[in-house]
C-alpha positions as CSV (number, residue, x, y, z in Angstrom):
1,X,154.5,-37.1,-45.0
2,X,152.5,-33.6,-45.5
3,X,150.4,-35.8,-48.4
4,X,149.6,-38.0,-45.7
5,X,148.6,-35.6,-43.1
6,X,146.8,-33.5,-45.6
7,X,144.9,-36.3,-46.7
8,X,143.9,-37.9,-42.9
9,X,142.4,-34.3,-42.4
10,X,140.4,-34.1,-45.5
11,X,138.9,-37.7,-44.1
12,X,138.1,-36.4,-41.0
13,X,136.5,-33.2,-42.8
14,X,134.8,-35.7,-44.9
15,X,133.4,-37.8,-42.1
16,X,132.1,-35.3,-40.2
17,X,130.5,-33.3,-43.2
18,X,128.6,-37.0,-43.6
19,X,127.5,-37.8,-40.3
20,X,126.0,-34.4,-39.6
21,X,124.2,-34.0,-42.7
22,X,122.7,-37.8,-42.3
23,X,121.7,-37.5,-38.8
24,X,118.1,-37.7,-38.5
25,X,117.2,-37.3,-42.0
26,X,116.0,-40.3,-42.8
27,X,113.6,-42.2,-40.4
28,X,113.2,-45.6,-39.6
29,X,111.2,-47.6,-41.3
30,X,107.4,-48.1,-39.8
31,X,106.9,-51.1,-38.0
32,X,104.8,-53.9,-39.7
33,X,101.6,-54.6,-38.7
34,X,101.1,-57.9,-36.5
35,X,98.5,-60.0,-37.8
36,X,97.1,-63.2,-35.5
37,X,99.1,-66.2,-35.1
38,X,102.6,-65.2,-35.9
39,X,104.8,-68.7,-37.2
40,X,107.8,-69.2,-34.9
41,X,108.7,-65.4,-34.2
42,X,109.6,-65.0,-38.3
43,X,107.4,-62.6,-39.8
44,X,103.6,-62.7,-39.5
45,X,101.7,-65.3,-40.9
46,X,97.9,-64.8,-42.1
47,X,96.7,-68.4,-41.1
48,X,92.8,-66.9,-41.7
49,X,92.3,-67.0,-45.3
50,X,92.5,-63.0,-46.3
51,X,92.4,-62.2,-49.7
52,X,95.4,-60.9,-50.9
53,X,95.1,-60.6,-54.9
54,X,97.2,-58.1,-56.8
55,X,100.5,-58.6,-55.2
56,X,103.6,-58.3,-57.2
57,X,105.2,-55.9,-55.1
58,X,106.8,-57.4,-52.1
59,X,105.3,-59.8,-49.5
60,X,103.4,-57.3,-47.7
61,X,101.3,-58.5,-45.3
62,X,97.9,-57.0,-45.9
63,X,95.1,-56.8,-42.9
64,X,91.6,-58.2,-43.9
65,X,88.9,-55.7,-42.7
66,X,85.8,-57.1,-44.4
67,X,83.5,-58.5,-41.6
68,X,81.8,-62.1,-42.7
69,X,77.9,-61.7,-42.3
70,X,78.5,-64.7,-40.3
71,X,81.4,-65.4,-38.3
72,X,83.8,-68.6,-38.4
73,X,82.8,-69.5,-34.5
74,X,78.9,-69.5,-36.0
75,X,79.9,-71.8,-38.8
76,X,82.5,-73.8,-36.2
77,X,79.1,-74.4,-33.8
78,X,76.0,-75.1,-36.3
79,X,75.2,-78.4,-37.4
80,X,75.6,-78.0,-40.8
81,X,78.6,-77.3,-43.0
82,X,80.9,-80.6,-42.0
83,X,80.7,-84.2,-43.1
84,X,76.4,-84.4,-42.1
85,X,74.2,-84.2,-44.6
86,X,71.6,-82.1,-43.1
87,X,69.1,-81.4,-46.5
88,X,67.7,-84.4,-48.5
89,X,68.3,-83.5,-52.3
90,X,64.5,-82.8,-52.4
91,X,65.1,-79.6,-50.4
92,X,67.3,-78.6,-52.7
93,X,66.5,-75.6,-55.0
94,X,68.1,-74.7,-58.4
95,X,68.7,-71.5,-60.0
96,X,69.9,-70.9,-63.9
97,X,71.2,-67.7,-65.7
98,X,73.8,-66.0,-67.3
99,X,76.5,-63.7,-64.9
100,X,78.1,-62.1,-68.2
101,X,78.6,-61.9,-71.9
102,X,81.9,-62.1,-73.5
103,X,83.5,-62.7,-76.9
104,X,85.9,-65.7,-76.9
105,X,89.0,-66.3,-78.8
106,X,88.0,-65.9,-82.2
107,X,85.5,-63.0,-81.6
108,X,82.4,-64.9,-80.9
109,X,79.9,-63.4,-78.5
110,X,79.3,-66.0,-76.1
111,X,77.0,-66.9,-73.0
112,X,78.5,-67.6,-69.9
113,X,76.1,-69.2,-67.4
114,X,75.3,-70.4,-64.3
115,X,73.4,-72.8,-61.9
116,X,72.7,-72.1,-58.5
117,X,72.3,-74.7,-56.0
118,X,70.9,-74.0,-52.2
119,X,68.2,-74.9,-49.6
120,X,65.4,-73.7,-50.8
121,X,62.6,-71.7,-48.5
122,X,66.2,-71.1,-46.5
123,X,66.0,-69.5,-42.7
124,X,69.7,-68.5,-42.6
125,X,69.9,-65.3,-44.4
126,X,73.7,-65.8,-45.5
127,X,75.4,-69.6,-46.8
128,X,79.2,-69.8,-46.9
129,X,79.4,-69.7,-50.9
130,X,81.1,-72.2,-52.9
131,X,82.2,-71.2,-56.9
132,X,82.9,-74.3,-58.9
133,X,85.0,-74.3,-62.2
134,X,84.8,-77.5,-64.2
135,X,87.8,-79.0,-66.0
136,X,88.8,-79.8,-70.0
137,X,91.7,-78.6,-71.0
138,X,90.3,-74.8,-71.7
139,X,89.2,-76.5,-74.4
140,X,85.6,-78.7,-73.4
141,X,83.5,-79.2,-70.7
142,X,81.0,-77.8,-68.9
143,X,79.4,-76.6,-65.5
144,X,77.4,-79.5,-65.6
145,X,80.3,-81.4,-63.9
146,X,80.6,-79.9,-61.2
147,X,76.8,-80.5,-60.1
148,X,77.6,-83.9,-58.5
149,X,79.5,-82.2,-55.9
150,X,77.3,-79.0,-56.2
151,X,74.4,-81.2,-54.6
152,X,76.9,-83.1,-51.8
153,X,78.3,-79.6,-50.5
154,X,74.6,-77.9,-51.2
155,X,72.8,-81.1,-48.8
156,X,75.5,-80.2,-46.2
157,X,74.1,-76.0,-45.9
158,X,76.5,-74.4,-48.4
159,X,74.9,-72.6,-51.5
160,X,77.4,-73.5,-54.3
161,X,77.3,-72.3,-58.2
162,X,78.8,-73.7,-60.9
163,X,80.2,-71.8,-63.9
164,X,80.8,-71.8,-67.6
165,X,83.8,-69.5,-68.7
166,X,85.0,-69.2,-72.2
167,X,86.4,-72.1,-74.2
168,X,89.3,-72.2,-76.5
169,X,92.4,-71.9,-77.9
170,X,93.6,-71.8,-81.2
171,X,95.4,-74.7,-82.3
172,X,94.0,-77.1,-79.3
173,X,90.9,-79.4,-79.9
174,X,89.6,-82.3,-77.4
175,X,91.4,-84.8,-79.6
176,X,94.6,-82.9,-79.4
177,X,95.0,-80.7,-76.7
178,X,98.9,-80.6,-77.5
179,X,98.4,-78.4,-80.7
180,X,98.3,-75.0,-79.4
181,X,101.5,-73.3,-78.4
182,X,102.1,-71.2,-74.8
183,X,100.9,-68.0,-76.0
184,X,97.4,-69.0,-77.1
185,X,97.0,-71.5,-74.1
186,X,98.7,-68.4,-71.3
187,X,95.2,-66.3,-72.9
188,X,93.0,-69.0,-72.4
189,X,94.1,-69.2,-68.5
190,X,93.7,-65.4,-68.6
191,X,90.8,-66.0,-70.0
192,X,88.8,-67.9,-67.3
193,X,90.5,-66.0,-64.7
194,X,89.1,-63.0,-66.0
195,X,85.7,-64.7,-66.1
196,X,85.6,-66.1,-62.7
197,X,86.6,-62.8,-61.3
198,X,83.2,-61.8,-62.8
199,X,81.4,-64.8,-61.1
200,X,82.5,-63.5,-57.7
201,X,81.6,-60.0,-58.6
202,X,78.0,-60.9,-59.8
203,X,77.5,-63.3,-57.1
204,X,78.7,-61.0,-54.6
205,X,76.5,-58.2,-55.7
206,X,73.6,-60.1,-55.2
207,X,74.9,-61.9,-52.3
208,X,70.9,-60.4,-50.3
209,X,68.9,-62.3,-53.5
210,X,70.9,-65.1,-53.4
211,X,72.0,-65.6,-49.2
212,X,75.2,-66.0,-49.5
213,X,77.7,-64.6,-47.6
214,X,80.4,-62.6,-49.8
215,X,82.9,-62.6,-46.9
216,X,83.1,-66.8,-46.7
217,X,83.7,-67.3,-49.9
218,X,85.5,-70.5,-51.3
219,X,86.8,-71.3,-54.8
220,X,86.8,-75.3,-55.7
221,X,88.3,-75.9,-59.4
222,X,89.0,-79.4,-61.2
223,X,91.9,-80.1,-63.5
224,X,92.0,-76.9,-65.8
225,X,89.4,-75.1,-63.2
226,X,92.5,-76.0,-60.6
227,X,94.5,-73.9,-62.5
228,X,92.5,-71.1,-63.3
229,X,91.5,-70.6,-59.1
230,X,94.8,-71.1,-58.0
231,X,95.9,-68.2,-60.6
232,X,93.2,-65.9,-59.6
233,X,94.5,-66.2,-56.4
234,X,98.4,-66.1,-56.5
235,X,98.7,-64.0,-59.7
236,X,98.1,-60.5,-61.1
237,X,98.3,-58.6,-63.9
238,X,101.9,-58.0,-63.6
239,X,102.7,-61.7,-63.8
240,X,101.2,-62.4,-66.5
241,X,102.8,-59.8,-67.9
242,X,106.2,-61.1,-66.9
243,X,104.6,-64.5,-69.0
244,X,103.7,-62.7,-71.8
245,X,104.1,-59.1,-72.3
246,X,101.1,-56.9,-73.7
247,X,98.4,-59.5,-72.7
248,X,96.9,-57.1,-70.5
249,X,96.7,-54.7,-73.5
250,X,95.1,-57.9,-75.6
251,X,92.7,-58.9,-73.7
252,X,91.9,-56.2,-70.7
253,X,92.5,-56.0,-67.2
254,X,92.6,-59.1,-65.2
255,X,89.5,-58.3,-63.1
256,X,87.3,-56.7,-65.3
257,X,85.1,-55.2,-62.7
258,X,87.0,-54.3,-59.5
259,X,84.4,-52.5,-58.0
260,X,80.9,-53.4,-56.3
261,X,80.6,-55.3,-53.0
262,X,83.7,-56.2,-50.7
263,X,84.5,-60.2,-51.2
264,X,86.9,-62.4,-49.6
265,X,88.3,-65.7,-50.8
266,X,88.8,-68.0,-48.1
267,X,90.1,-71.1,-49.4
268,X,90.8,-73.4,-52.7
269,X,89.2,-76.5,-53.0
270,X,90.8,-78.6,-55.9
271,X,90.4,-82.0,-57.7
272,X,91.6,-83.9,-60.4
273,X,95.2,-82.3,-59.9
274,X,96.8,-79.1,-59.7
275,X,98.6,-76.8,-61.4
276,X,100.5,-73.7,-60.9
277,X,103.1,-71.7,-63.0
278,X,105.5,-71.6,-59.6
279,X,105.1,-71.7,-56.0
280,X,106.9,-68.7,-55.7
281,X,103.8,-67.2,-56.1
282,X,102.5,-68.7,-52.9
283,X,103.5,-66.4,-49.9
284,X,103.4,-65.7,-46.4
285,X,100.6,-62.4,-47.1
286,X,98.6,-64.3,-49.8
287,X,98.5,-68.2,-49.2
288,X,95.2,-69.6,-49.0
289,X,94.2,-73.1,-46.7
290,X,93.7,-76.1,-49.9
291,X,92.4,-79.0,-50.4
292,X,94.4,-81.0,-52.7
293,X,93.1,-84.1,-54.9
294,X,95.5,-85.9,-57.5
295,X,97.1,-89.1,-58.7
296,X,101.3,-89.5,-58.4
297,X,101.2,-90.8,-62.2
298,X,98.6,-88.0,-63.0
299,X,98.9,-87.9,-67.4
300,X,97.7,-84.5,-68.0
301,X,98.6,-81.9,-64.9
302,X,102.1,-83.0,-63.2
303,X,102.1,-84.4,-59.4
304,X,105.4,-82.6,-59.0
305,X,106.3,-80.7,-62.2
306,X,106.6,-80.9,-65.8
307,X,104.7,-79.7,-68.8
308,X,101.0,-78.5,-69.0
309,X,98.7,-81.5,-70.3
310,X,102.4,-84.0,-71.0
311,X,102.7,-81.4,-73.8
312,X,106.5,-81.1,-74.6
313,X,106.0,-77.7,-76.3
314,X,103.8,-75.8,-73.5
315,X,105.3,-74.6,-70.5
316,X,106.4,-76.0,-66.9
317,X,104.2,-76.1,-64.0
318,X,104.0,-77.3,-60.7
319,X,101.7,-79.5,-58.9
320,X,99.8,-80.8,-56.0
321,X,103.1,-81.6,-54.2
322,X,105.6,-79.1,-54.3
323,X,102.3,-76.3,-53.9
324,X,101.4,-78.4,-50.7
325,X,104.8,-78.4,-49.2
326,X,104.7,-74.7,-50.1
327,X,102.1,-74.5,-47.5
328,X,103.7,-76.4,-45.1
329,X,106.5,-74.2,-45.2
330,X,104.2,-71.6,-44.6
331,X,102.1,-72.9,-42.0
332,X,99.2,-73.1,-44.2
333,X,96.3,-75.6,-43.5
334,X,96.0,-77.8,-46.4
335,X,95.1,-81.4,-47.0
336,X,97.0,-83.6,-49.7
337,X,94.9,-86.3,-50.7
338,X,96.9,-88.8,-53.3
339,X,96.3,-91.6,-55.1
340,X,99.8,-93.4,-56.0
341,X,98.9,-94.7,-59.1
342,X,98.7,-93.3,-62.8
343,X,96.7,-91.5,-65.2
344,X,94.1,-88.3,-64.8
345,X,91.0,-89.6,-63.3
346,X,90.7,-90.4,-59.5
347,X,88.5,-93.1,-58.3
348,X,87.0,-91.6,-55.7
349,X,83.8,-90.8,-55.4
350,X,82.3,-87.1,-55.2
351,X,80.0,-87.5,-52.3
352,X,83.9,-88.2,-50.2
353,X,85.3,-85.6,-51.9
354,X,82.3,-83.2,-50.8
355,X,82.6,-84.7,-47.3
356,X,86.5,-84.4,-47.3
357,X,86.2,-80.6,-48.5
358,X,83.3,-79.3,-45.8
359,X,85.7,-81.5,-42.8
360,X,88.6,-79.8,-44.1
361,X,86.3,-75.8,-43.9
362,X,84.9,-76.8,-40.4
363,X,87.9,-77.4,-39.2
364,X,89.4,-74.9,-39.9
365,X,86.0,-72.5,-39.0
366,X,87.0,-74.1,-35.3
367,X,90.3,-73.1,-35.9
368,X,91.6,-76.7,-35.9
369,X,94.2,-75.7,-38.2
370,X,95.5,-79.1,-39.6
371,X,98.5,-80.0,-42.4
372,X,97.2,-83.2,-43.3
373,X,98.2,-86.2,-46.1
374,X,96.5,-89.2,-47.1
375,X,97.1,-91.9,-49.4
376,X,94.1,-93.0,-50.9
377,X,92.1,-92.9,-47.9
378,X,94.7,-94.1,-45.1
379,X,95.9,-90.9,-43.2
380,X,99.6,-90.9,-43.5
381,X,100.0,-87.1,-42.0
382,X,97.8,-85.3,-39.6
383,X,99.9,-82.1,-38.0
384,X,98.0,-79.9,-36.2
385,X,99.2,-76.1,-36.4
386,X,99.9,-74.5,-33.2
């Protein structure tokens, strides 16, 4: 009995030792930040294309502050930038050089170039910018195909550039893309992530020589250059650490430069399918309106999910679909075009891929915000976000 009575008064000692000592010590936490367009009272959705890069903490909502030279209601209400082609090719202008040098996987010092495609003799100071990286397996190709849809999005009053990055892995070759292993082919994706980081920096910097504007800034990738946009955006140096530990050691930071002129990375413009290592990446803070092209039977980068390039001895990843219904799950704009039918290469043409991409950026400029699928070129889906 005294055990018991002994013991209820040390609770009560206890208890109120506790609740004096914790009162007020530790303060609430700060409210979050709203951001426009909140999705169905859960937390804040950024609907407007922020850059969010370097994000392995949690899903922290970050607030864009960098102004666009030119706003999206100016883009929404000038003739140019949608499905009109406005230039003739003739008006066109070209520009070649080389944004960086960089030795590749066996030590080679190797150029990595550029063309540059706008009106020339132009009277808008500052183009929306498009950055093209061209497919082939990290292993072939070049910026040359990308110059097709260069010209359709340059005739239209973007200034576009497509880019060579480094080549390689060892093990793989264009006759057998299968012989690498995941380590070699994990620093190839580094690789050209690292290197179009650098495009953005150098094209940024000299965003007044070039007119471009650094804050409307989209990256369109095909195939492999699918993968290595949609990395730049959703990953960081600690996931690819989580991949493969000591790559960052290996082959240096992620973005090599990280300082110069503010940009912003508005959206992702892919073709010839899709890849990403998860969706998970894809968040409420860092999820960027897309543009998805890809075949159901797609051979070489999975429609839903399965190994890199059919490849039974890389690793998993996910495609068009699942990222897309990411999105929608996130109230993201996107637009899914498919093609139910197999093997790599679409059939359509790149002057409706150019016009399908600039729709898909004015829209959203006039913040007709749309989650949109089409099979082959019947509109199965067209949601418009609230």
């Amino acid at each position: 009995m005294r055990r018991t009575v002994w013991l209820q008064l040390v609770f009560f000692i206890l208890a109120g030792l506790f609740t004096s000592c914790g009162e007020g010590t530790i303060p609430p936490p700060p409210p979050k930040k709203p951001i426009e367009e909140p999705g169905n009272g859960e937390e804040p959705i950024d609907t407007t294309g922020n850059d969010t890069t370097g994000h392995s903490d949690p899903d922290t909502i970050i607030i864009d502050t960098l102004k666009p030279r030119n706003s999206n209601q100016f883009l929404a209400l000038s003739k140019g930038f949608g499905t009109t082609n406005i230039y003739s090719e003739a008006q066109l202008g070209i520009r070649t050089g080389t944004y960086k040098q960089a030795r590749d996987y066996i030590g080679r010092t190797v150029n990595l170039n550029y063309s540059f495609l706008a009106k020339e003799n132009d009277t808008l100071e500052f183009r929306p910018f498009i950055l093209m990286v061209h497919e082939g397996a990290f292993i072939f190709g070049d910026l040359a195909n990308e110059m097709g849809k260069a010209k359709w999005m340059a005739r239209k009053g973007y200034a576009t550039a497509a880019i060579n990055y480094r080549l390689g892995f060892n093990g793989g070759t264009e006759a057998n893309t299968c012989g690498g292993n995941n380590t070699e082919v994990i620093q190839a994706i580094y690789r050209g992530v690292q290197d179009t980081y650098t495009a953005l920096h150098y094209f940024a910097d000299k965003s007044n020589e070039f007119g471009i504007d650094p804050g409307q800034m989209m990256l369109a990738g095909s195939s492999a250059g699918a993968i290595i946009i949609s990395a730049l955006v959703y990953m960081d140096e600690a996931d690819f650490e989580a991949l493969q530990p000591g790559i960052v050691k290996t082959l240096g930071p992620l973005d090599p430069v990280k300082t110069g002129t503010e940009f912003r990375v508005r959206a992702l413009l892919t073709y010839l399918g899709y890849s990403i290592f998860r969706t998970g990446y894809v968040r409420k803070s860092n999820a960027k309106p897309t543009v998805f092209f890809q075949r159901t039977g797609d051979t070489v980068l999975p429609y839903t999910q399965g190994n890199l390039f059919s490849c039974g001895n890389y690793f998993w990843m996910q495609g068009a679909k699942p990222a897309s219904d990411r999105l929608k799950t996130l109230k993201m704009p996107y637009e899914l075009n498919y093609q139910p039918e197999k093997g790599h290469v679409l059939s359509y043409t790149e002057e409706h891929v150019a016009n399908r991409y600039a729709q898909f950026m004015k829209r959203f400029w006039s913040g007709d915000k749309r989650q949109t699928t089409i099979e082959n070129f019947k509109t199965l889906e067209d949601l418009k976000l609230p």
